[in-house]
Legacy VTK file of the C-alpha trace (Angstrom):
# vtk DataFile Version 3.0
C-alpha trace
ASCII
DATASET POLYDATA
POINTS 222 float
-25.408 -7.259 7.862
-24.079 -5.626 11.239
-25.943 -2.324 12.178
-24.555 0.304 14.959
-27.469 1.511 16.392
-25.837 2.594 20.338
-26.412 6.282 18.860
-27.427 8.528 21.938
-27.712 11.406 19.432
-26.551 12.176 15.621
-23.667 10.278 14.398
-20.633 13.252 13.191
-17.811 10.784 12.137
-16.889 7.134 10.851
-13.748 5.965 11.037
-12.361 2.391 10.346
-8.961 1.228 11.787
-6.141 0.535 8.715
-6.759 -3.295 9.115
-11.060 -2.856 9.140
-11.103 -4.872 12.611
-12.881 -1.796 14.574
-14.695 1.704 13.864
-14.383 5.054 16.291
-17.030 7.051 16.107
-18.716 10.498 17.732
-21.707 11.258 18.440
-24.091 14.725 19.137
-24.020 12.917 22.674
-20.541 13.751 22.983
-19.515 10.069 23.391
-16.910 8.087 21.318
-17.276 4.681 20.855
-15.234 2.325 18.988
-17.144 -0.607 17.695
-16.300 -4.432 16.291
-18.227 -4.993 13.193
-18.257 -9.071 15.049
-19.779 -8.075 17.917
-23.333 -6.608 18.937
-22.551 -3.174 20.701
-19.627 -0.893 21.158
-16.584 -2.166 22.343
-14.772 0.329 23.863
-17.026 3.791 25.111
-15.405 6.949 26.800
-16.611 10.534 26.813
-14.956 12.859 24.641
-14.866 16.699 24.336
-17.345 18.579 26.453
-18.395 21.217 23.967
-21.066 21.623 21.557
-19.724 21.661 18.662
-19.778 18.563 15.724
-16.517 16.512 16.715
-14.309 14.227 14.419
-12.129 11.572 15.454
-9.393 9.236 12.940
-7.306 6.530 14.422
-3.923 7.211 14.498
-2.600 4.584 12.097
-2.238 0.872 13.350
-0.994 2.816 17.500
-4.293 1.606 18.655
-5.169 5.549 19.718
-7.258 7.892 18.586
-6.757 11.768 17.470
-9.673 14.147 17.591
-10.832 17.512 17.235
-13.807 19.033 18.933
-14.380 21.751 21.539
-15.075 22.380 25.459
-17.680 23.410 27.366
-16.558 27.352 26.595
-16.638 26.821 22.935
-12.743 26.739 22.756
-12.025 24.256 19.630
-9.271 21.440 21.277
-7.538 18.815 19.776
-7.252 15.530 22.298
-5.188 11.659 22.264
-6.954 8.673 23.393
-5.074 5.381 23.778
-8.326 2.635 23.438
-6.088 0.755 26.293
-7.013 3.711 28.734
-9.360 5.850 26.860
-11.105 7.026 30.298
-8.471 10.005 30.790
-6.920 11.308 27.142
-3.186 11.497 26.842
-3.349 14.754 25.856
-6.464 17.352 25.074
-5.198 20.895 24.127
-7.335 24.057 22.970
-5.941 25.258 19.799
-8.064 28.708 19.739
-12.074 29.966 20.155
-13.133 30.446 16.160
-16.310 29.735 15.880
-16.244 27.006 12.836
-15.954 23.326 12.541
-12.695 21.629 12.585
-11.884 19.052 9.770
-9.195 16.581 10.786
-6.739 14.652 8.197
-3.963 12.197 9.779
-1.323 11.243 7.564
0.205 7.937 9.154
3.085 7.957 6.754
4.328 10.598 8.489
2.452 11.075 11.719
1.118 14.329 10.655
-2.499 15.533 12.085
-3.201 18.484 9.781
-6.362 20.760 11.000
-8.618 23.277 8.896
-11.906 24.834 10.230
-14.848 25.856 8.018
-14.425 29.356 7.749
-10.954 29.274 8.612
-7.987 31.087 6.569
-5.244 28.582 8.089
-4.673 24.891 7.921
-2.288 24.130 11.492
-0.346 20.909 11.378
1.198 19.108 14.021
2.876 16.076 14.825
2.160 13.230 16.544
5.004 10.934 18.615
5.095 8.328 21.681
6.551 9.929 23.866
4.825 12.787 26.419
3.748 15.816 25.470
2.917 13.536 22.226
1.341 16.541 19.942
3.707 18.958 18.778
2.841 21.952 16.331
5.173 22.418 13.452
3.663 25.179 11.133
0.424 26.475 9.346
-0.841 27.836 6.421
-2.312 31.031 6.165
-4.296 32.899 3.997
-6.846 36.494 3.866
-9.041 33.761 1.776
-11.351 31.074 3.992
-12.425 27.827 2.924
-15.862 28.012 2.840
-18.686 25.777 2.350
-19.833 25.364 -0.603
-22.128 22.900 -3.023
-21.743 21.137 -5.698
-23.283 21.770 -9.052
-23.289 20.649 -12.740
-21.179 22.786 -14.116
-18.735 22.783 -11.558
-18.475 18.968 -11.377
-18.188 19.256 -15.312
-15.499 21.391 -15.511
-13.464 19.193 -13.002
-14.344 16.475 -15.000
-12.256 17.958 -18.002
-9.665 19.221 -16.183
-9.000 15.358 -15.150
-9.091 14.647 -18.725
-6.943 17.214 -20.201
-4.256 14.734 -20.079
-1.068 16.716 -17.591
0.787 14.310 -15.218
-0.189 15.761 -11.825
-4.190 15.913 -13.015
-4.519 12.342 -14.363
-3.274 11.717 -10.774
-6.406 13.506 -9.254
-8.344 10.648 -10.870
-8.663 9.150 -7.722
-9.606 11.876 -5.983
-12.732 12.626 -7.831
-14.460 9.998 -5.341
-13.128 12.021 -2.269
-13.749 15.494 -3.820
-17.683 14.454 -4.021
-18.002 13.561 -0.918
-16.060 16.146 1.206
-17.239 18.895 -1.238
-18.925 20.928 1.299
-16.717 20.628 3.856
-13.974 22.641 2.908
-11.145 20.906 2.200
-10.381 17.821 0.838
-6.997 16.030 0.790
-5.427 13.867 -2.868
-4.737 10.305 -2.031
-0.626 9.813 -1.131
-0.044 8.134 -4.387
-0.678 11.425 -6.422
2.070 13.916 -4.244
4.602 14.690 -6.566
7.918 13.135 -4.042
10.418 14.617 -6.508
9.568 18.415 -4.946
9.408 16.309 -1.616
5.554 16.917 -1.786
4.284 15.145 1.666
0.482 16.441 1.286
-1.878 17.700 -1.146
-4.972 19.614 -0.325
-7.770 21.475 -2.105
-9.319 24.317 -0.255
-13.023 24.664 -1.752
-13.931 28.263 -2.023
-17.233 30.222 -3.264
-16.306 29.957 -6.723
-13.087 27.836 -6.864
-10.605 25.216 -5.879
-7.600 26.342 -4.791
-4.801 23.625 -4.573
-2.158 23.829 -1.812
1.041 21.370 -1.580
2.544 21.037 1.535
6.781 19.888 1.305
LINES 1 223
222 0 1 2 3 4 5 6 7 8 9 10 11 12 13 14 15 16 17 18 19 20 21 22 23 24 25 26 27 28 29 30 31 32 33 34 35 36 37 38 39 40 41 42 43 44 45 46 47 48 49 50 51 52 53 54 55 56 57 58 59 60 61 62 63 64 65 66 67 68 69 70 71 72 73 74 75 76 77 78 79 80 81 82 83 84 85 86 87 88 89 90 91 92 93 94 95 96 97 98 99 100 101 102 103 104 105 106 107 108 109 110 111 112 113 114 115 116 117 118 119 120 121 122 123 124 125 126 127 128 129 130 131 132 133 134 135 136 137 138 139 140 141 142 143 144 145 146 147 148 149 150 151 152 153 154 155 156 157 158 159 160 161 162 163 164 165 166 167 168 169 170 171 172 173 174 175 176 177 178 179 180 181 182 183 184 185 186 187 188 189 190 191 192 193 194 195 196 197 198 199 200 201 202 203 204 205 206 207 208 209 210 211 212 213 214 215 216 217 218 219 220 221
Protein backbone atom coordinates (compact mmCIF):
# COMPACT_ATOMS: atom_id res chain seq x y z
CA UNK A 1 0.00 0.00 0.00
CA UNK A 2 1.51 3.50 -1.14
CA UNK A 3 0.44 6.46 1.18
CA UNK A 4 0.88 10.37 0.14
CA UNK A 5 1.59 11.89 3.17
CA UNK A 6 3.85 15.34 1.64
CA UNK A 7 0.50 17.24 2.79
CA UNK A 8 1.66 20.79 4.07
CA UNK A 9 -2.03 21.45 4.84
CA UNK A 10 -5.62 19.81 3.89
CA UNK A 11 -5.74 17.88 0.78
CA UNK A 12 -8.83 19.77 -1.75
CA UNK A 13 -8.46 17.49 -4.89
CA UNK A 14 -7.35 13.95 -6.32
CA UNK A 15 -6.84 13.49 -9.60
CA UNK A 16 -5.36 10.42 -11.50
CA UNK A 17 -3.89 10.77 -15.06
CA UNK A 18 -6.19 8.62 -17.89
CA UNK A 19 -3.48 5.82 -17.86
CA UNK A 20 -3.25 5.73 -13.55
CA UNK A 21 0.71 6.30 -13.88
CA UNK A 22 0.57 9.72 -11.70
CA UNK A 23 -1.92 11.82 -9.37
CA UNK A 24 -2.09 15.96 -9.22
CA UNK A 25 -3.16 17.12 -6.30
CA UNK A 26 -3.80 20.64 -4.15
CA UNK A 27 -3.37 21.35 -1.10
CA UNK A 28 -4.68 24.23 1.76
CA UNK A 29 -0.80 25.02 1.35
CA UNK A 30 -1.45 26.22 -1.97
CA UNK A 31 1.00 23.72 -3.55
CA UNK A 32 0.29 21.17 -6.38
CA UNK A 33 2.04 18.19 -6.52
CA UNK A 34 1.79 15.41 -8.85
CA UNK A 35 2.77 12.13 -7.38
CA UNK A 36 3.90 8.37 -8.76
CA UNK A 37 2.02 5.82 -6.87
CA UNK A 38 5.96 3.79 -7.49
CA UNK A 39 7.78 6.18 -5.90
CA UNK A 40 8.08 7.57 -2.19
CA UNK A 41 7.28 11.42 -2.49
CA UNK A 42 5.93 13.79 -5.04
CA UNK A 43 7.30 13.85 -8.27
CA UNK A 44 6.78 16.92 -9.71
CA UNK A 45 5.90 20.15 -6.99
CA UNK A 46 5.13 23.83 -8.16
CA UNK A 47 3.08 26.50 -6.42
CA UNK A 48 -0.22 27.14 -7.66
CA UNK A 49 -2.81 29.95 -7.17
CA UNK A 50 -2.02 32.47 -4.48
CA UNK A 51 -5.46 32.87 -2.99
CA UNK A 52 -7.31 31.42 -0.24
CA UNK A 53 -9.75 29.80 -1.50
CA UNK A 54 -10.17 25.56 -1.85
CA UNK A 55 -8.50 24.92 -5.40
CA UNK A 56 -9.15 21.95 -7.88
CA UNK A 57 -6.96 20.76 -10.45
CA UNK A 58 -7.82 17.67 -13.46
CA UNK A 59 -5.23 16.70 -15.96
CA UNK A 60 -5.96 17.63 -19.20
CA UNK A 61 -6.39 14.24 -20.85
CA UNK A 62 -3.18 12.16 -21.79
CA UNK A 63 -1.25 16.37 -22.82
CA UNK A 64 0.76 15.80 -19.77
CA UNK A 65 -0.71 19.43 -18.33
CA UNK A 66 -2.80 20.34 -15.89
CA UNK A 67 -6.09 22.72 -15.78
CA UNK A 68 -7.12 24.34 -12.54
CA UNK A 69 -9.32 26.62 -10.88
CA UNK A 70 -8.59 28.54 -7.75
CA UNK A 71 -8.13 32.21 -6.83
CA UNK A 72 -5.36 35.05 -6.13
CA UNK A 73 -4.21 36.76 -3.44
CA UNK A 74 -7.33 39.47 -3.94
CA UNK A 75 -9.88 36.78 -3.86
CA UNK A 76 -10.40 37.02 -7.72
CA UNK A 77 -11.42 33.23 -8.74
CA UNK A 78 -8.71 32.34 -11.92
CA UNK A 79 -8.48 29.55 -13.99
CA UNK A 80 -4.53 28.58 -14.83
CA UNK A 81 -2.43 25.76 -17.45
CA UNK A 82 0.47 23.95 -16.18
CA UNK A 83 2.57 21.82 -18.54
CA UNK A 84 4.33 19.13 -15.73
CA UNK A 85 7.48 19.67 -18.29
CA UNK A 86 7.70 23.39 -16.98
CA UNK A 87 5.18 23.65 -14.30
CA UNK A 88 7.35 26.50 -12.47
CA UNK A 89 5.64 29.40 -14.63
CA UNK A 90 1.81 28.33 -15.89
CA UNK A 91 1.05 28.68 -19.55
CA UNK A 92 -1.69 30.59 -18.88
CA UNK A 93 -3.55 31.80 -15.39
CA UNK A 94 -6.59 34.11 -16.09
CA UNK A 95 -9.19 35.63 -13.47
CA UNK A 96 -12.56 34.75 -14.60
CA UNK A 97 -14.48 37.18 -11.99
CA UNK A 98 -14.48 37.99 -7.84
CA UNK A 99 -17.79 35.78 -6.64
CA UNK A 100 -17.23 34.72 -3.60
CA UNK A 101 -17.97 30.72 -4.01
CA UNK A 102 -15.99 27.71 -4.84
CA UNK A 103 -15.28 26.75 -8.32
CA UNK A 104 -16.01 23.09 -9.45
CA UNK A 105 -14.00 22.08 -12.50
CA UNK A 106 -15.13 19.23 -15.16
CA UNK A 107 -12.70 18.59 -18.31
CA UNK A 108 -14.15 16.76 -21.01
CA UNK A 109 -11.05 15.33 -23.06
CA UNK A 110 -13.26 14.16 -25.85
CA UNK A 111 -13.65 17.42 -26.72
CA UNK A 112 -11.19 19.59 -24.86
CA UNK A 113 -13.87 21.33 -23.03
CA UNK A 114 -13.08 22.77 -19.30
CA UNK A 115 -16.61 23.57 -18.12
CA UNK A 116 -16.69 25.76 -14.68
CA UNK A 117 -19.63 26.18 -12.02
CA UNK A 118 -19.17 27.88 -8.57
CA UNK A 119 -21.20 27.00 -5.46
CA UNK A 120 -23.59 29.60 -5.34
CA UNK A 121 -23.25 30.43 -8.80
CA UNK A 122 -26.28 30.89 -11.42
CA UNK A 123 -23.86 30.17 -14.54
CA UNK A 124 -21.81 27.25 -15.66
CA UNK A 125 -18.80 29.12 -18.21
CA UNK A 126 -17.14 26.74 -20.61
CA UNK A 127 -14.14 27.14 -22.46
CA UNK A 128 -11.85 25.45 -24.59
CA UNK A 129 -8.68 24.22 -24.35
CA UNK A 130 -5.97 24.01 -27.55
CA UNK A 131 -1.99 23.89 -28.10
CA UNK A 132 -1.41 26.64 -29.35
CA UNK A 133 -0.95 30.27 -27.26
CA UNK A 134 -3.42 31.92 -25.72
CA UNK A 135 -4.49 28.06 -25.17
CA UNK A 136 -7.94 28.82 -23.12
CA UNK A 137 -10.59 30.23 -25.07
CA UNK A 138 -14.24 30.95 -23.71
CA UNK A 139 -17.04 29.78 -25.88
CA UNK A 140 -20.38 30.34 -23.92
CA UNK A 141 -22.22 29.90 -20.49
CA UNK A 142 -25.20 29.02 -18.97
CA UNK A 143 -27.19 31.20 -17.03
CA UNK A 144 -29.81 31.10 -14.74
CA UNK A 145 -31.82 33.55 -11.68
CA UNK A 146 -31.56 29.90 -9.87
CA UNK A 147 -27.93 28.94 -8.04
CA UNK A 148 -26.67 25.63 -7.45
CA UNK A 149 -26.47 25.36 -4.02
CA UNK A 150 -25.19 23.02 -1.55
CA UNK A 151 -27.13 20.76 -0.42
CA UNK A 152 -27.28 17.10 1.53
CA UNK A 153 -28.35 14.11 0.94
CA UNK A 154 -31.20 12.37 2.63
CA UNK A 155 -33.41 9.21 2.55
CA UNK A 156 -36.03 10.25 0.81
CA UNK A 157 -34.28 12.09 -1.66
CA UNK A 158 -31.85 9.25 -2.49
CA UNK A 159 -35.14 7.08 -2.65
CA UNK A 160 -36.90 8.90 -4.98
CA UNK A 161 -33.81 8.95 -7.38
CA UNK A 162 -33.63 5.51 -6.87
CA UNK A 163 -37.12 5.02 -8.65
CA UNK A 164 -36.74 7.41 -11.06
CA UNK A 165 -33.65 5.11 -12.32
CA UNK A 166 -36.02 2.33 -12.26
CA UNK A 167 -38.98 3.64 -13.96
CA UNK A 168 -37.66 2.07 -17.00
CA UNK A 169 -37.27 5.49 -19.90
CA UNK A 170 -34.14 5.28 -22.15
CA UNK A 171 -32.25 8.40 -21.04
CA UNK A 172 -32.84 7.36 -17.04
CA UNK A 173 -31.69 3.71 -17.22
CA UNK A 174 -28.63 5.58 -18.62
CA UNK A 175 -28.18 7.58 -15.29
CA UNK A 176 -27.49 4.15 -13.77
CA UNK A 177 -24.07 4.90 -13.75
CA UNK A 178 -24.26 8.00 -12.44
CA UNK A 179 -25.83 7.11 -9.20
CA UNK A 180 -22.08 6.42 -7.94
CA UNK A 181 -21.05 10.04 -9.02
CA UNK A 182 -24.31 11.72 -7.85
CA UNK A 183 -23.41 10.37 -4.11
CA UNK A 184 -20.39 11.56 -4.00
CA UNK A 185 -20.51 15.09 -5.57
CA UNK A 186 -23.97 15.60 -3.94
CA UNK A 187 -23.03 18.57 -2.02
CA UNK A 188 -21.08 20.15 -4.31
CA UNK A 189 -23.36 21.42 -6.69
CA UNK A 190 -23.17 19.93 -9.74
CA UNK A 191 -22.44 16.77 -10.93
CA UNK A 192 -21.76 15.70 -14.54
CA UNK A 193 -23.49 11.92 -16.34
CA UNK A 194 -20.74 9.73 -17.57
CA UNK A 195 -20.18 10.34 -21.73
CA UNK A 196 -21.78 7.08 -22.49
CA UNK A 197 -25.31 8.32 -21.32
CA UNK A 198 -25.42 11.89 -23.71
CA UNK A 199 -28.00 11.32 -26.05
CA UNK A 200 -25.43 12.02 -29.61
CA UNK A 201 -28.54 11.91 -31.81
CA UNK A 202 -29.54 15.75 -30.43
CA UNK A 203 -25.62 16.15 -30.66
CA UNK A 204 -25.70 16.12 -26.76
CA UNK A 205 -21.77 16.74 -25.84
CA UNK A 206 -22.44 17.11 -21.88
CA UNK A 207 -24.86 16.34 -19.31
CA UNK A 208 -25.04 18.01 -15.98
CA UNK A 209 -27.26 18.07 -12.89
CA UNK A 210 -27.37 21.26 -10.98
CA UNK A 211 -28.35 20.22 -7.23
CA UNK A 212 -30.66 22.76 -5.79
CA UNK A 213 -32.46 23.17 -2.20
CA UNK A 214 -35.12 20.92 -3.08
CA UNK A 215 -34.29 19.52 -6.58
CA UNK A 216 -32.20 18.35 -9.45
CA UNK A 217 -32.36 20.21 -12.27
CA UNK A 218 -30.84 18.53 -15.45
CA UNK A 219 -29.08 20.67 -18.09
CA UNK A 220 -27.76 19.24 -21.63
CA UNK A 221 -25.27 21.06 -23.23
CA UNK A 222 -25.22 20.47 -27.59
Amino acid sequence: MSSFNEFGDVCQSFDWNPDGSQVVTTAKDLTMRVFDPRQQGSVVKFAGFTGSKSSRALWRGDKGQVIAVGSSKTSARQYGLWDMKMPEKPMQLVDIDTSAGVLMPMFDADNQILYVAGKGDGNIRYFEIVDTDPYVHYLSEFRDNQSQKSVKADAPMIANFAHWVRSGSRDVILTCLFLSAFTFFLCRGIAWLPKRAVDTTKCEVAHAFRLMKDKMIPISFQ
